[in-house]
C-alpha positions in Angstrom: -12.6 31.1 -60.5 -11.4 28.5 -58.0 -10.5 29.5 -54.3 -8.4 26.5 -52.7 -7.2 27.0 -48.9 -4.9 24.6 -47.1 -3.4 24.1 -43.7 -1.2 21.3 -42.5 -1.4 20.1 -38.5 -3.9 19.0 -36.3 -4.7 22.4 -36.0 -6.6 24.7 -38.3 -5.5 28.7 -38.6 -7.5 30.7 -35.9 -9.5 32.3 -39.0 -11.2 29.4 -40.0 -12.1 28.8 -36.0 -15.2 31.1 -36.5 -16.2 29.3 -39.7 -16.5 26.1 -37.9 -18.5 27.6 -35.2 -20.7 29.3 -37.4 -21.7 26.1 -39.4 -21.4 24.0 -35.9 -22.1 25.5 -32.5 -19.2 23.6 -30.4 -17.4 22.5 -33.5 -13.9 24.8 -32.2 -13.7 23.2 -28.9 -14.2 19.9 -30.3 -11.4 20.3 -32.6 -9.3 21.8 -30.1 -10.7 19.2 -27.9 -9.5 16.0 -30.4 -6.2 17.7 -31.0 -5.3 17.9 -26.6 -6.6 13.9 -26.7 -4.2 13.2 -29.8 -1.2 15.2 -28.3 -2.1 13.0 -25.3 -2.3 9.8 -27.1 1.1 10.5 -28.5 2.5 11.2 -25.1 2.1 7.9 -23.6 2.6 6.3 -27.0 6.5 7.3 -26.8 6.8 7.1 -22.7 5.4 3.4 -23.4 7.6 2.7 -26.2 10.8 4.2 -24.0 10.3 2.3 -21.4 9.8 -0.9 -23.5 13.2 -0.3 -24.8 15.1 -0.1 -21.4 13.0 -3.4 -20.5 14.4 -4.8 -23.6 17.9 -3.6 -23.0 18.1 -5.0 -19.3 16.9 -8.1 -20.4 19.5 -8.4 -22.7 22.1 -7.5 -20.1 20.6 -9.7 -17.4 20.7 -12.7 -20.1 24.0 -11.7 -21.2 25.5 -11.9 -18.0 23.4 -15.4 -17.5 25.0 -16.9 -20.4 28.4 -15.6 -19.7 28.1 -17.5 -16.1 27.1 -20.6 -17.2 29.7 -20.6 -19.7 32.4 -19.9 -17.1 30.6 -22.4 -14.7 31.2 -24.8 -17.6 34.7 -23.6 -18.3 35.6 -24.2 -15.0 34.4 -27.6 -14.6 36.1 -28.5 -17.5 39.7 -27.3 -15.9 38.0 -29.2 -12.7 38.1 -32.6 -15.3 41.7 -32.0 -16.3 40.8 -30.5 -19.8 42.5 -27.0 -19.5 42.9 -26.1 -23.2 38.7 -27.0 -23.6 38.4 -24.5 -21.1 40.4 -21.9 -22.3 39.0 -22.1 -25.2 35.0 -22.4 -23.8 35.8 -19.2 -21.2 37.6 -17.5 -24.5 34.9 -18.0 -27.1 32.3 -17.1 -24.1 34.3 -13.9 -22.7 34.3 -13.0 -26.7 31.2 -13.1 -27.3 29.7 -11.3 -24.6 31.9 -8.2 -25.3 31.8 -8.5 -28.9 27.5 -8.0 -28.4 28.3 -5.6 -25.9 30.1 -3.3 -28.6 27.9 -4.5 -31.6 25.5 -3.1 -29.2 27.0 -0.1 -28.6 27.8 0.9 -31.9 23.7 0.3 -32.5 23.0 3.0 -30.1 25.2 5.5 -31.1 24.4 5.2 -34.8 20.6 5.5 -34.2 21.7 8.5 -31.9 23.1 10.2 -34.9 20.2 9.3 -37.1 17.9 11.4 -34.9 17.1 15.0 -35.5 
C-alpha cells in the first residue's frame, strides 16, 4: 500500500508543521521564515518592475515630444526658406506620427489591461 500526500504553495498544511519539527527542531519557523523572505522578494520585484514601466513610459513621452519639436522647428524653417508645401508636409507627417504612437500606444495599454485577471 502506497500513501502519497501533496500540497501546492509555499506553505505546507499546519498538520505537517509538527512533522517538520519533530524531525528538525526549528525546521517550522524556517519555512515560515523562507516563505515571509520570498513574499518579500516578490514585493519589491513587482514595485521595481512598476516603476520601470512609468520610467519607460515618460521617456517615451519626453522623447515624443522631443521629436515632435524638432520636427516643427524644421517645418518652420522650411516655410522661413520659402518652401511651404515641404513644410506642410514635414509638420503633417510629424504631427501624424506622434499621435498615431500616441494611440498605438494607447490601444497597447488597454489590451494588456483586459488581459489581466
Amino acid at each position: 500500500m502506497v500513501f502519497q500526500t501533496m500540497f501546492s504553495g509555499p506553505l505546507p498544511p499546519p498538520a505537517l508543521y509538527a512533522h517538520y519539527e519533530d524531525v528538525l527542531p526549528g525546521a517550522a519557523e524556517r519555512i515560515l521564515a523562507l516563505t515571509e523572505r520570498e513574499q518579500a522578494h516578490r514585493h519589491r520585484f513587482e514595485t521595481d518592475a512598476l516603476h520601470a514601466e512609468v520610467r519607460y513610459s515618460n521617456l517615451g513621452m519626453w522623447l515624443g515630444a522631443g521629436v515632435l519639436i524638432f520636427v516643427l522647428i524644421a517645418a518652420c524653417f522650411c516655410a522661413y526658406i520659402g518652401h511651404g508645401e515641404v513644410a506642410i508636409a514635414i509638420a503633417g507627417l510629424g504631427v501624424a506620427g506622434v499621435v498615431g504612437a500616441f494611440i498605438r500606444g494607447k490601444e497597447s495599454h488597454r489590451s494588456d489591461q483586459n488581459e489581466k485577471p
